[in-house]
C-alpha positions as CSV (number, residue, x, y, z in Angstrom):
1,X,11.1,-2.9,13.7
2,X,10.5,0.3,11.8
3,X,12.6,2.5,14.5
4,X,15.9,-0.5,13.7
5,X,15.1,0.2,10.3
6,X,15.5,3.9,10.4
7,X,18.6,3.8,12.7
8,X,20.4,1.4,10.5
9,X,19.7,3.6,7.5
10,X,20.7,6.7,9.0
11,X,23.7,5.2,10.7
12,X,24.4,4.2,6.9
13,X,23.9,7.7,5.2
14,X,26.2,8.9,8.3
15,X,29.3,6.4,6.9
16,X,28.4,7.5,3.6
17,X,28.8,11.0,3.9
18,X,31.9,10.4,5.9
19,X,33.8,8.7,3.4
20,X,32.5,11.4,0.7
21,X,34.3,14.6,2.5
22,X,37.5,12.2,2.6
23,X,37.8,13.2,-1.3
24,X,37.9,17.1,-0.8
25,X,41.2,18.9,-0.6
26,X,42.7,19.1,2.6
27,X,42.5,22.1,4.9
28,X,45.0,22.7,7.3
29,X,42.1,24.8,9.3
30,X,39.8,22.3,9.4
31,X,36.6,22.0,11.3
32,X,35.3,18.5,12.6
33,X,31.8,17.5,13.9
34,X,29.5,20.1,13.5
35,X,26.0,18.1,12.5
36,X,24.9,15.3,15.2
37,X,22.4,13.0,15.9
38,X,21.8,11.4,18.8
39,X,19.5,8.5,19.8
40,X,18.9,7.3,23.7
41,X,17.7,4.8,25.9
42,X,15.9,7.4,28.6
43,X,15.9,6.0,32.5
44,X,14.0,8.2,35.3
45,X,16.1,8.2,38.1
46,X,15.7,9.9,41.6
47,X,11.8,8.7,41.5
48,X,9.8,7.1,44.4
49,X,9.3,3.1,45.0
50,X,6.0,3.6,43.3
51,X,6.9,4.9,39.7
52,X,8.2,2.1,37.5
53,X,9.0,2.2,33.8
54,X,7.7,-0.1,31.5
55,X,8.3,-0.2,27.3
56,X,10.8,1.2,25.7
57,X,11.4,4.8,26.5
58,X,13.5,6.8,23.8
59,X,14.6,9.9,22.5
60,X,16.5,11.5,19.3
61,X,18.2,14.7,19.3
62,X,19.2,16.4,16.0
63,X,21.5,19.8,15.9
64,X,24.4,21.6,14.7
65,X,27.6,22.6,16.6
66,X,30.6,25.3,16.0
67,X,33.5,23.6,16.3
68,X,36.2,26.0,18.4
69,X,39.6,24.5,18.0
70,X,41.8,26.3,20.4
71,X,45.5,24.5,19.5
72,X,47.8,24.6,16.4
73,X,47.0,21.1,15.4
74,X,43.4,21.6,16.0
75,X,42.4,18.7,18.7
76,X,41.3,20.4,21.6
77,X,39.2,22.8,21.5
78,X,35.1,23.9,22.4
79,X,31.7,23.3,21.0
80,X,28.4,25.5,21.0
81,X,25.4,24.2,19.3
82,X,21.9,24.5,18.8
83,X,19.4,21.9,18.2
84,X,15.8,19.7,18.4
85,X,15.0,17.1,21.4
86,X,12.4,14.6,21.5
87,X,11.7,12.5,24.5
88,X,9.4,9.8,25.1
89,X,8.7,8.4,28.9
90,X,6.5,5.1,29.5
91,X,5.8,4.7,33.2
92,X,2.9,4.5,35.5
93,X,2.8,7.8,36.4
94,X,-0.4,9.3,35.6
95,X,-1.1,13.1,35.0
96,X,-4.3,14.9,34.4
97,X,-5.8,18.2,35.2
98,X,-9.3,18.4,36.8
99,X,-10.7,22.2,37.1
100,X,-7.2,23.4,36.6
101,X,-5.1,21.3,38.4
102,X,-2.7,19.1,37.9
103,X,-3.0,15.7,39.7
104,X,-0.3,12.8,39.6
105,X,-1.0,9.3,40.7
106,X,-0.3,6.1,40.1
107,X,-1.7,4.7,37.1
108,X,-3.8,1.4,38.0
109,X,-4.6,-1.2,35.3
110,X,-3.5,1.0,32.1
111,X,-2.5,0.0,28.8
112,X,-0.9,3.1,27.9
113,X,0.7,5.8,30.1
114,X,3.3,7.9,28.7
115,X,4.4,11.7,28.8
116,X,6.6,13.2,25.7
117,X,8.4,16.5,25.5
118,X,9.6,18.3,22.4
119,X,12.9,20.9,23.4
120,X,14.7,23.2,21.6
121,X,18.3,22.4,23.3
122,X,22.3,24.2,23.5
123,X,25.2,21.9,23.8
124,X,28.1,23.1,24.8
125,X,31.3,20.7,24.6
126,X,35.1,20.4,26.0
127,X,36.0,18.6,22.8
128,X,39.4,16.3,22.2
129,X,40.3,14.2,19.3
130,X,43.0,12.9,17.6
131,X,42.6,14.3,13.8
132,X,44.6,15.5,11.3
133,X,43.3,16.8,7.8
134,X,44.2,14.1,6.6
135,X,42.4,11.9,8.9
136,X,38.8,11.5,9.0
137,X,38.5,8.6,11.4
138,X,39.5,9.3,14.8
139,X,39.1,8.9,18.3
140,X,37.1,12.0,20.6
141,X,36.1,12.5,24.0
142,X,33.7,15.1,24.3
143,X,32.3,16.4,27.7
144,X,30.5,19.5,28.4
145,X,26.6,20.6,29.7
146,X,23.6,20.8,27.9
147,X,20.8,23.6,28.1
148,X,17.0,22.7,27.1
149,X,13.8,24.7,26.9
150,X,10.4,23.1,26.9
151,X,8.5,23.5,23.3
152,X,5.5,21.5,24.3
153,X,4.6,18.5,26.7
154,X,1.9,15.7,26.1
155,X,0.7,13.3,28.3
156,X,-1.3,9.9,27.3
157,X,-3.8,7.4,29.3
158,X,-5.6,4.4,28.4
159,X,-7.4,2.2,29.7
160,X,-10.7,0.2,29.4
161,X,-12.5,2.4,29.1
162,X,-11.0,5.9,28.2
163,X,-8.5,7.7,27.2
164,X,-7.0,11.1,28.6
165,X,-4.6,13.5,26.8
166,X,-3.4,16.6,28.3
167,X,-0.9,19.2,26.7
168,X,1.6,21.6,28.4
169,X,1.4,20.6,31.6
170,X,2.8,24.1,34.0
171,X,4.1,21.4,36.0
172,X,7.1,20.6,34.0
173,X,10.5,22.7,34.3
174,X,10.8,25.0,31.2
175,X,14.6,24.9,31.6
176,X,15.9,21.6,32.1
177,X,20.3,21.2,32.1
178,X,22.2,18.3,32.6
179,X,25.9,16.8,32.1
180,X,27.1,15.1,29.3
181,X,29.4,12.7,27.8
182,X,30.5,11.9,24.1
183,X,32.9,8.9,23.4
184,X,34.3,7.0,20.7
185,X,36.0,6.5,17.2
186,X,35.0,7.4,13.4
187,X,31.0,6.9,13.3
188,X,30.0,5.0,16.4
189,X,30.1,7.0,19.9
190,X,28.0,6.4,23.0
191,X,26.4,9.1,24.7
192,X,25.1,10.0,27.7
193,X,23.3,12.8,29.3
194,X,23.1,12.8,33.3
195,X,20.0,15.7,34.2
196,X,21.2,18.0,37.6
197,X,17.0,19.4,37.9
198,X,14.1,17.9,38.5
199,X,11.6,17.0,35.6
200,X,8.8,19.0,37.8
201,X,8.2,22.4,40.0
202,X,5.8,21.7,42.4
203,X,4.6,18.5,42.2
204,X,3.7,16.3,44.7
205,X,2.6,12.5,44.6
206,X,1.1,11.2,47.5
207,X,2.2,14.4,49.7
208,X,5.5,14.1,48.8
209,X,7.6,16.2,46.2
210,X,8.1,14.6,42.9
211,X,12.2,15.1,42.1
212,X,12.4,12.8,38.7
213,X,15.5,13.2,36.8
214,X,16.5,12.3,33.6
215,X,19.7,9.5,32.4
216,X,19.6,9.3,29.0
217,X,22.3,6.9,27.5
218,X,22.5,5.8,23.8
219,X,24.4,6.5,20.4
220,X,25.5,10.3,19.0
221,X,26.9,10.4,15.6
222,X,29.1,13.4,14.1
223,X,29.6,14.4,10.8
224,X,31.0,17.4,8.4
């Protein structure tokens, strides 16, 4: 209830401060979505029979981006950004460490199981839109890759009768990159973000290499 809370209010402050840069003069070398916020529904795809998610797995991602018009009237153009990514996974997969290695297996009669990563990430868009400076509701399609570094990782069991955190698993890809996709008119877009690499280097469950990917899809707002 809290997280609907949150994104109804921020989805509010968006439409707020939208309708507020309406009353500035107009600038005929104007510069359009440059602060974004992003939240996602996160979906492991490429996984074996045996992992299944369970719970809600989410993320937010908060940045800025240069908007690079490349046209007269300023509707086609490129992004580059920088920004903060935080992802939450619930599944069955368990991962410890025992005497400095990493072991995955399937996580048996649990009531929590989940891994989180925190990622500093780069953006980069093929951006279109219909805007003028006049106009500050518009329609966009923005498509382009995205670039992330691993900050931290956290993994957490529970069962019964304990409970197991481990931090910055090695196993986990440093650099993860994936395609992405940005849709839609004034404050409401959906997102998604399709991973190309696997979640892991060298993993293995049950003898056989782990290759999880990532499809996140959800809502990215754009404002200033």
């Amino acid at each position: 209830m809290n997280k609907i809370v949150i994104v109804i209010g921020m989805c509010f402050i968006f439409s707020k401060l939208e309708a507020q840069v309406q009353n500035d003069s107009i600038d005929i070398k104007y510069l359009e979505d440059q602060i974004y916020l992003s939240f996602t529904y996160n979906i492991l795809i490429n996984e074996p029979n045996t992992i299944t998610q369970n719970g809600f797995s989410g993320g937010t991602s908060i940045g800025f981006i240069k908007d690079i018009p490349i046209n007269k009237k300023r509707t086609f153009g490129f992004g580059l950004g920088l920004g903060y990514n935080y992802d939450v996974y619930i599944q069955n997969l368990k991962i410890t460490k025992e005497n400095q290695t990493t072991l995955f297996k399937i996580a048996q009669d649990y009531k929590i199981n989940r891994f989180r990563l925190s990622r500093i990430e780069i953006p980069i868009e093929l951006r279109w839109r219909n805007s003028t400076p006049q106009k500050y509701k518009f329609f966009r399609v923005y498509t382009g890759v995205k670039f992330s570094y691993l900050l931290s990782s956290k993994t957490k069991f529970t069962d019964l009768t304990e409970t197991i955190i481990t931090k910055n698993i090695p196993e986990f890809n440093k650099i993860q990159y994936g395609l992405t996709l940005a849709a839609g008119y004034g404050t409401w877009n959906l997102y998604i973000y399709y991973g190309l690499n696997p979640f892991f280097k060298g993993a293995q469950l049950n003898g056989e290499t782990l290759n999880l990917k990532d499809l996140s899809i959800g809502l990215k707002f754009y404002i200033m």
